[in-house]
N, C-alpha and C positions, 0 to 999 in steps of 0.2 A: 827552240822555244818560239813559238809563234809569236807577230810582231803586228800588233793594229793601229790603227785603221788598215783594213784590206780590203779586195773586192772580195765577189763573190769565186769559190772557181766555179767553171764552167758546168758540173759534174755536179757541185752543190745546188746552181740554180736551175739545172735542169731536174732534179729532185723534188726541189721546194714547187716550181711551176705546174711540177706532175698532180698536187693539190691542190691545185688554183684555177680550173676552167675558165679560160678566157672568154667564153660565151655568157658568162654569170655576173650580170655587175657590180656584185661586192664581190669577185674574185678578180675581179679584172684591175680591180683599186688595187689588191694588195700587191698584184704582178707588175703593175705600175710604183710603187714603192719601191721592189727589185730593183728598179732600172735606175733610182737614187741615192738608194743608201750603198750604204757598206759594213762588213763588220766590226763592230767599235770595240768587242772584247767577248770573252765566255759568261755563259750564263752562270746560275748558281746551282744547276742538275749534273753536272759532270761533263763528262764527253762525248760532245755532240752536240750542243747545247750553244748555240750561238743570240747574238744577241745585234740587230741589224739597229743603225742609225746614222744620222747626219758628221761628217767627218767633225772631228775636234770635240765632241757628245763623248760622253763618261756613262758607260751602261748602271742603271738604275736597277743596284741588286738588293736594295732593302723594301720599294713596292711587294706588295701582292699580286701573286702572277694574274695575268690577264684572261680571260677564259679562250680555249682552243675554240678557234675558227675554222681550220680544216684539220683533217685526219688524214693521214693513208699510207701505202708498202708498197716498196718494191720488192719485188723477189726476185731473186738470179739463180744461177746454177749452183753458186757455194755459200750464200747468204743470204738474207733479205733485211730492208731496212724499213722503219717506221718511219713516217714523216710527219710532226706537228708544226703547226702556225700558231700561233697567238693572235690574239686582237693587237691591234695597235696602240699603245697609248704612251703619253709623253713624247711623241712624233719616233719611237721605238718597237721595235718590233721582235717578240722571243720566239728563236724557232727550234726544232732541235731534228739532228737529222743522227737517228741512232742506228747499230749495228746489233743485228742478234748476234753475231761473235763479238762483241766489242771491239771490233777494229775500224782502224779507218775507213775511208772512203776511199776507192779504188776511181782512178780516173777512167775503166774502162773495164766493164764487165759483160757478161753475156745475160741480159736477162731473160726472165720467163714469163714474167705479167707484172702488169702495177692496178691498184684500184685506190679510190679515195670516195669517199662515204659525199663528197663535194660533187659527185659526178649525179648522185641520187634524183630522182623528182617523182612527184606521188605518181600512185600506179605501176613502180616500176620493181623489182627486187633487192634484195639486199646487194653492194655493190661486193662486200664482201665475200659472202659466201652462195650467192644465188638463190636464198632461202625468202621466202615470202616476207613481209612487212607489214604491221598491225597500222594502217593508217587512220587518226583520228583526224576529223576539221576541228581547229581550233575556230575560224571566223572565215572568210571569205578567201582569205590567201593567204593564212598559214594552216600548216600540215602538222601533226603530232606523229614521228615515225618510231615504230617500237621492234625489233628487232629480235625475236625472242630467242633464234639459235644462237647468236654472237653476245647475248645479254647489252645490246646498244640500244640507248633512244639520242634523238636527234628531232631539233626542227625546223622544219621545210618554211622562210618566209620567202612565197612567190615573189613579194616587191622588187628583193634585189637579188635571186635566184640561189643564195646561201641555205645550207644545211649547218645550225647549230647546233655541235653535240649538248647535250643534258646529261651533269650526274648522275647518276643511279641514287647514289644515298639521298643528295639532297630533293632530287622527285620523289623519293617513296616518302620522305618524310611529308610532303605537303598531303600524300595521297593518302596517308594513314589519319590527318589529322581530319583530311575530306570526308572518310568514315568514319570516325571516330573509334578508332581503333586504338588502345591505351595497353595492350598483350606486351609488355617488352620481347617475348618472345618472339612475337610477327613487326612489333613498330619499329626493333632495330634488327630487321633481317630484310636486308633490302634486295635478299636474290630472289626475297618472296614475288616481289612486283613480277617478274618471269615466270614463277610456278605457277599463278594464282590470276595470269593473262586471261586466259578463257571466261571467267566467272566476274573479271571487272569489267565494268560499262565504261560505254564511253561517256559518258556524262560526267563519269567522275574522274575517269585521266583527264580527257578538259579542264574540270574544276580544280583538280590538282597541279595541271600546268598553268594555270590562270595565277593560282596563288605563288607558285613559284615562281613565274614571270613578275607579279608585282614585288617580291623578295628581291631578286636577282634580274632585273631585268635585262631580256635580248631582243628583242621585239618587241611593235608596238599592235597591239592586238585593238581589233573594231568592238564596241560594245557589242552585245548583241541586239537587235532590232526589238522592239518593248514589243508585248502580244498586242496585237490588235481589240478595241474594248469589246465586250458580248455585245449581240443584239438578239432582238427578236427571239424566235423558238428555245436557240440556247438558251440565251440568260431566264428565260421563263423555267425550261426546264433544270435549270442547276438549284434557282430557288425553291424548286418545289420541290427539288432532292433534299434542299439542307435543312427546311421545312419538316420534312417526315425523320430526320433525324434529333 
C-alpha cells in the first residue's frame, strides 16, 4: 500500500512534463510546481489519479475538479497512456497518468510517439492526428481551435502560450442558444457541433465562446473595437436607403 507524502518518480514526471512545454509560460508555471510539490495522496478517479501538493496538505477530494490544462499520450510498443493536468487551485494540483491496459507505470519502456494538444499554435495541425484545424479569432490573441476528426475544441490564449481544452456539451449549448435553436433533438446532440461545422459561421462559434467564457471563465478576451461613426457619402446613402423603405 502506497505511503504519502512522496516524490514524484522519475517515469511519472517525465510523463506529466511531456504536457507542459517549457517554451509556454503557463506551462512553464506548472513544471515549476513539479519541482515543489509532492504527492499528498490519490485522487477520487481511480488508478492513476494523483493529487500533487505541499508536504503535510490533505488532498481536497470534496471540491469540483478543476478544469484540464493540458492533455496528451504516450504510446509505446505494448501500451499507451493519457496524460491530464488540472488547473491549479488550493495551492493543489490533480493529475492523472492513466494506462489503456490499466496497469502500472513501467519504469522503462520502448516508446513510439507522444503528442499533447499543449504543443498546438494557430496555423498548425491537429497534434493528434495531423488532420486540419477550424481556427476561429476570438480577439487579437486568442484562437478558437475546432478539431473536427478527433471531435476536440481547445483555446489558443497567445498571452501565455496555453491551449485550453473546451467541453463539447457545454460549448454547443451556448451555441444552440446563439441560434436559437430550441429542437431537443439538435440542442442536446452535441456531436451535432462536428456534423454541422461547415455550415456554422464564425460569428457565431465566437458568440458562443464569448458566452461560455463569461459562464466559465478561461480567459480574458479584448472587447471588440466599437465601429467607427458613418460619415459623409455612407451615412447619406444608408439614410436614403432607410427612407425608401
Amino acid at each position: 500500500m502506497a505511503t504519502y507524502p512522496r516524490t514524484l518518480r522519475l517515469k511519472e514526471r517525465d510523463l506529466l512534463e511531456s504536457v507542459l512545454p517549457p517554451d509556454r509560460p503557463g506551462y512553464r508555471r506548472y513544471r515549476e510546481f513539479l519541482e515543489v510539490m509532492q504527492v499528498i495522496g490519490e485522487g477520487r478517479r481511480g488508478a492513476g489519479n494523483l493529487v500533487l501538493g505541499r508536504p503535510g496538505d490533505v488532498p481536497d477530494l470534496t471540491s469540483p475538479l478543476s478544469p484540464v490544462v493540458a492533455y496528451g499520450v504516450v504510446e509505446t510498443t505494448k501500451d499507451y497512456y493519457t496524460i491530464t493536468v488540472r488547473e491549479c487551485a488550493g495551492d493543489q494540483i490533480d493529475v492523472e497518468i492513466v494506462s489503456a491496459h490499466d496497469e502500472e507505470i513501467p519504469d522503462h519502456f520502448e516508446e513510439k510517439r507522444r503528442w499533447t494538444y499543449a504543443e498546438w499554435k494557430p496555423g498548425a495541425r491537429s497534434p493528434a492526428t495531423g488532420a486540419a484545424v477550424r481556427e476561429v479569432a476570438i480577439d487579437g490573441r486568442t484562437v478558437l481551435a475546432i478539431a473536427e476528426a478527433e471531435k476536440r475544441l481547445w483555446l489558443h490564449d497567445g498571452a501565455t502560450g496555453m491551449n485550453h481544452p473546451i467541453p463539447v456539451t457545454n460549448f454547443h449549448n451556448e451555441l444552440m442558444l446563439q441560434k436559437q435553436i430550441r429542437d431537443p433533438g439538435r440542442a442536446l446532440a452535441p456531436g451535432l457541433l462536428f456534423d454541422e461545422l461547415s455550415t456554422t459561421t464564425d460569428a457565431d462559434l465566437r458568440a458562443a465562446f464569448v458566452a461560455y467564457n463569461i459562464a466559465r471563465k478561461r480567459v480574458d478576451v479584448q472587447p471588440a473595437a466599437a465601429a467607427a461613426p458613418e460619415r459623409g457619402l455612407l451615412r447619406w446613402l444608408r439614410a436614403l436607403l432607410k427612407a425608401g423603405n
